[in-house]
C-alpha positions in Angstrom: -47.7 -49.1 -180.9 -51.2 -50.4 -181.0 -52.7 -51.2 -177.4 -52.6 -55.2 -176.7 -56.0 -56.4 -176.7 -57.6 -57.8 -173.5 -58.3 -60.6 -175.0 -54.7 -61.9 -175.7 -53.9 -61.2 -172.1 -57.0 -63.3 -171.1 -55.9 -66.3 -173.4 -52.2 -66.2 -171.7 -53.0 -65.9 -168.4 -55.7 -69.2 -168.5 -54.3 -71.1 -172.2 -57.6 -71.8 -173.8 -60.4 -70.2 -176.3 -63.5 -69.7 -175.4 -66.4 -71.3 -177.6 -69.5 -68.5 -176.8 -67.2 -65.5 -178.5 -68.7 -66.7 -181.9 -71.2 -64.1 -182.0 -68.7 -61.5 -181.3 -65.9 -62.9 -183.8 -67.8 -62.0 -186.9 -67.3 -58.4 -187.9 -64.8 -56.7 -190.0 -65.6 -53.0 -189.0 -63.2 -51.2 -186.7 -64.8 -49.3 -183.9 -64.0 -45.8 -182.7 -61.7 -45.2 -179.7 -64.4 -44.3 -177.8 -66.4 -47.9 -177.9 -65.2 -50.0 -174.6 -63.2 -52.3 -173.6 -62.3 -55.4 -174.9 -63.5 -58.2 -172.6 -63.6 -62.1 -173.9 -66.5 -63.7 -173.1 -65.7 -66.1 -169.9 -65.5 -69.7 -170.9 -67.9 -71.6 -168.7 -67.0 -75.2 -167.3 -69.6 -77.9 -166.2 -70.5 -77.2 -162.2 -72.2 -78.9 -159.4 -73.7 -77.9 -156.6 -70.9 -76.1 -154.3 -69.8 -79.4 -152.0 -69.4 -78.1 -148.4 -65.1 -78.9 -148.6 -64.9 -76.4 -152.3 -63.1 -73.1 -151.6 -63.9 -69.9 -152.7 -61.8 -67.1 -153.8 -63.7 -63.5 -152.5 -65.6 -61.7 -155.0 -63.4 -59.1 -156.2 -63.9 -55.3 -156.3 -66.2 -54.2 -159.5 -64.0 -52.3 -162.0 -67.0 -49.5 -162.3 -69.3 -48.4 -160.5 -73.0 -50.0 -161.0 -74.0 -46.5 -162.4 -71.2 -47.1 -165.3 -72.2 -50.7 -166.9 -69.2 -50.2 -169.5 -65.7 -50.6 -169.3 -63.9 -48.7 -172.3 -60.8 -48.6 -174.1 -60.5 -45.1 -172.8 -59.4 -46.4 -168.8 -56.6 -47.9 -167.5 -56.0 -51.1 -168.2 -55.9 -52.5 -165.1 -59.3 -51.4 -165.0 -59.8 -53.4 -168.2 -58.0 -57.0 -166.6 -60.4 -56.3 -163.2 -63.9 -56.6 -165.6 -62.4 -60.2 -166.5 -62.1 -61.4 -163.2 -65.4 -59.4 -162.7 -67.1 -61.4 -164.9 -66.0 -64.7 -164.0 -67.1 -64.4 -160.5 -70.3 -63.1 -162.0 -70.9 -66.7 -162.8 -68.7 -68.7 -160.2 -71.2 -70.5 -157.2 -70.8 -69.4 -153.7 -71.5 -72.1 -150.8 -74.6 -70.2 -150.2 -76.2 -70.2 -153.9 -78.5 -72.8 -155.1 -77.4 -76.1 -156.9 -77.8 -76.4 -161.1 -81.7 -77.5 -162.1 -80.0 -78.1 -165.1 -83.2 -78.7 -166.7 -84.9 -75.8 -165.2 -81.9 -74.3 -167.6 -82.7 -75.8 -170.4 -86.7 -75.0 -170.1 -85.7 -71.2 -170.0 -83.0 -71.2 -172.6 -85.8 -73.3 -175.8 -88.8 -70.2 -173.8 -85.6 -67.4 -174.7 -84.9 -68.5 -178.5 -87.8 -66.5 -180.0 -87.4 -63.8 -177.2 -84.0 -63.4 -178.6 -84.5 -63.8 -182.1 -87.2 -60.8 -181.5 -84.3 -58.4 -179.7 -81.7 -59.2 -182.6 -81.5 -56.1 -184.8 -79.2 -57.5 -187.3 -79.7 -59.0 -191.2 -81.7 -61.8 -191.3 -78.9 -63.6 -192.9 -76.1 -62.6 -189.8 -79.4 -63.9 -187.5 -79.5 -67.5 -189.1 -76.3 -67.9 -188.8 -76.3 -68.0 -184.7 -77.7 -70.6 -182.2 -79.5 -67.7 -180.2 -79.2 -69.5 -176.8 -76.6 -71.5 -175.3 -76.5 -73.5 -171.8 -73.4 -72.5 -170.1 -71.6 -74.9 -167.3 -75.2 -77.3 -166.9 -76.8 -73.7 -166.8 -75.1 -71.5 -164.6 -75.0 -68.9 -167.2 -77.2 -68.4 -170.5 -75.9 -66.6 -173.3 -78.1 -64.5 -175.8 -76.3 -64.4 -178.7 -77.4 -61.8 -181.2 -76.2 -60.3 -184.8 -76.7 -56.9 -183.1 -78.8 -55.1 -180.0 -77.2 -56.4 -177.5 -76.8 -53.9 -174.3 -77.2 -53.8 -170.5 -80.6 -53.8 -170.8 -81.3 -57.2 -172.9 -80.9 -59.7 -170.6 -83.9 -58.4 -168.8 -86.1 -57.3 -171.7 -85.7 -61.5 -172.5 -87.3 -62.4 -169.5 -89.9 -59.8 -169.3 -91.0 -61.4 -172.9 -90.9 -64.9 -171.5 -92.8 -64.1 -167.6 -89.6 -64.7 -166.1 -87.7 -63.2 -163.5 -83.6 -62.6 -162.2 -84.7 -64.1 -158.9 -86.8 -66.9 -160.2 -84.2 -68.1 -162.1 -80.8 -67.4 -159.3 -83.8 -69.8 -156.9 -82.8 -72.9 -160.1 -79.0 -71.9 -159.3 -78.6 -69.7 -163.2 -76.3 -67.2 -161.9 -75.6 -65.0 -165.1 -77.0 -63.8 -168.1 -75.3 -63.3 -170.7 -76.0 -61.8 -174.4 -72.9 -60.9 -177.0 -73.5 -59.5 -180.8 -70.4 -58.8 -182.9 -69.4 -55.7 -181.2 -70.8 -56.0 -177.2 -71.5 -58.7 -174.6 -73.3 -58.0 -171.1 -73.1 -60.0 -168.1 -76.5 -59.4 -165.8 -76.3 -61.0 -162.5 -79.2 -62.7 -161.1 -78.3 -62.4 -157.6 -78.2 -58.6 -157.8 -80.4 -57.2 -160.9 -78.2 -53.6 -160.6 -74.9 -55.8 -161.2 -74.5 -55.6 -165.1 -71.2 -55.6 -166.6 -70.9 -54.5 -170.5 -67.5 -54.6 -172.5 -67.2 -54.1 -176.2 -65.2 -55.7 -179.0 -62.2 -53.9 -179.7 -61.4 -54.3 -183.7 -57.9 -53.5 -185.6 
């Protein structure tokens, strides 16, 4: 019997699709057992700035250590359920983080389309297909989306290409970065720039 895919147990557990999975929904190759975990990409809804009555669930425990920025088929899987929760505290506000410049969001995401479009390794016909940035919840998170190249290491070659930086942009309340190609997605953290988070797509 085939393992059940995180992703189903992520769509029972909240009851709704995600719309930033596109880039990672296109590919009919199956990967080898050794690729990692399955992980949906965390559906993001419109936020404020944290009112001073909003509670807040604790951060939970990382599922890896920071050394080990994948989570793979090959551990447990409640291992595999922790990186979801992981990675929608990634991008949930705490009372202490900045409100949403929401246009401070949208400045960086139109500076990142070329900077993306640069990174993406894959045919230029799977690259015109994509929307290379998207504004997540009024900009807490911005997702690179990619044909292929994403990795743990994308989010910050982006900014580097744009003169931006993780803490300039947790100071305008973005809270995650977030890039996805049809096999990977990577969640960097702005409040910590060691706090990335990779799964991979798992295909039958």
């Amino acid at each position: 019997m085939r393992h059940l895919s995180i992703s189903f147990l992520f769509l029972a557990a909240i009851g709704c699709d995600n719309k930033p999975e596109r880039a990672a929904t296109e590919s009919k190759a199956a990967p080898s057992a050794s690729q990692p975990a399955v992980a949906p990409s965390v559906a993001a809804t419109p936020s404020a700035a944290p009112s001073a009555t909003a509670s807040y669930a604790p951060r939970p425990e990382r599922p890896v250590p920071k050394t080990t920025p994948t989570v793979t088929l090959k551990m447990p899987i409640e291992t595999q359920l922790k990186a979801i929760g992981y990675m929608l505290s990634m991008r949930s506000p705490l009372p202490t983080d900045p409100p949403i410049d929401a246009e401070f969001a949208k400045e960086v995401a139109k500076l990142a389309r070329p900077a993306v479009a640069s990174l993406d390794h894959g045919s230029s016909g799977d690259k015109s297909k994509l929307d290379s940035v998207e504004v997540i919840g009024s900009g807490r998170e911005l997702d690179f989306l990619v044909a292929k190249g994403c990795g743990s290491q994308m989010p910050k070659a982006v900014l580097q290409k744009i003169g931006k930086t993780l803490p300039s942009l947790f100071e305008k309340g973005v809270l995650v970065l977030r890039c996805a190609d049809r096999d990977v997605q990577c969640f960097q953290s702005t409040r910590d720039a060691t706090d990335v988070l990779c799964t991979y797509e798992h295909r039958n």
